[in-house]
C-alpha positions as CSV (number, residue, x, y, z in Angstrom):
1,X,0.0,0.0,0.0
2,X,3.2,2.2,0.8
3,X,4.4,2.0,-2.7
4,X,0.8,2.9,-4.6
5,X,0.6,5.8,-2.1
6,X,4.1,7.3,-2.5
7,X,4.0,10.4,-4.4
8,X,-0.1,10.2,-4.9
9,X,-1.4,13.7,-5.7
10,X,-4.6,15.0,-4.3
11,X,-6.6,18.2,-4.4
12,X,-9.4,19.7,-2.7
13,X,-11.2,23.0,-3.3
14,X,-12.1,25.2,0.0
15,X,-13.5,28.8,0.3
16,X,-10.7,30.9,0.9
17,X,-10.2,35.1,1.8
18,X,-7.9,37.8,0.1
19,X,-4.5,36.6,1.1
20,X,-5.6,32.6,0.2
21,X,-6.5,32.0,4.1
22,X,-9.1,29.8,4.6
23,X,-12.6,30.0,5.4
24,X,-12.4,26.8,7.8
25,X,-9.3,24.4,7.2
26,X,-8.1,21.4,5.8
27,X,-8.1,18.5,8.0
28,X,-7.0,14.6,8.4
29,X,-10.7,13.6,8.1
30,X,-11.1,15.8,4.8
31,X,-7.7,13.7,3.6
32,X,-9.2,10.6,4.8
33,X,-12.0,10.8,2.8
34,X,-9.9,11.9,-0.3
35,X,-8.3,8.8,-0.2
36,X,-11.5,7.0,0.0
37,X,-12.5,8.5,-3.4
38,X,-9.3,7.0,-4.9
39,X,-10.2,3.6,-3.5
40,X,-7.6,4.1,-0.6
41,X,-8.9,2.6,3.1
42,X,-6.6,4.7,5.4
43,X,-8.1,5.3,9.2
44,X,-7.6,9.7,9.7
45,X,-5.4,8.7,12.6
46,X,-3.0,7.3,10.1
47,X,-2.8,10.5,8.5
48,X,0.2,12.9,9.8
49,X,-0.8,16.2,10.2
50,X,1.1,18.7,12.6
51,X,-1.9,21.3,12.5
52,X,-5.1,21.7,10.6
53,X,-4.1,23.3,7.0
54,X,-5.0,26.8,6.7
55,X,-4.1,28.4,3.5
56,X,-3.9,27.5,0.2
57,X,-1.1,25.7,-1.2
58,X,0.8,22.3,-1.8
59,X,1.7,20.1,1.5
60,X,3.3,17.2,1.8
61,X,1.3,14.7,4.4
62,X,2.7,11.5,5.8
63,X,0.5,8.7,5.8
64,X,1.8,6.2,8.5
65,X,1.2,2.6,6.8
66,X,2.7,0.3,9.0
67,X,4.4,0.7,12.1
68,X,7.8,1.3,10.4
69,X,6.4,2.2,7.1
70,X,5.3,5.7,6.1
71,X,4.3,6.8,2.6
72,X,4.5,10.9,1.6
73,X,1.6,12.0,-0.5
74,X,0.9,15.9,-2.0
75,X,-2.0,17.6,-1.3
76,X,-3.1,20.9,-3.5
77,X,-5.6,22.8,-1.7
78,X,-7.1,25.4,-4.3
79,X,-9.8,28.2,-3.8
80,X,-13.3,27.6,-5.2
């Protein structure tokens, strides 16, 4: 599951102000359920996030796979 994860690409759309802050923010559970749309089964706890995503952007989030194995996927957040 690592290796089909690694380097996966998502995007998500989100209200956002003047200066690309966001009305709300970007969460694990939003990136959980992203996943799910690509066919990928990954609990939100699983899903490495330091802090709630706030403006818009590209991040890199760590998906923890196994208990040694982690897998780095690329989320755009864009403005509606």
């Amino acid at each position: 599951m690592a290796k089909r994860l690694e380097g996966l690409k998502l995007s998500v759309k989100a209200r956002a102000g003047e200066e690309g802050r966001l009305f709300g923010s970007v969460t694990n559970l939003d990136v959980e359920r992203l996943l799910a749309e690509k066919g990928f089964q990954v609990d939100r706890r699983r899903i490495v996030l330091e802090e709630p995503i706030k403006t818009l952007g590209t991040f890199p989030i760590v998906v923890q796979v196994g208990r040694d194995t982690r897998a780095t996927i690329e989320l755009t957040v864009e403005a509606e």
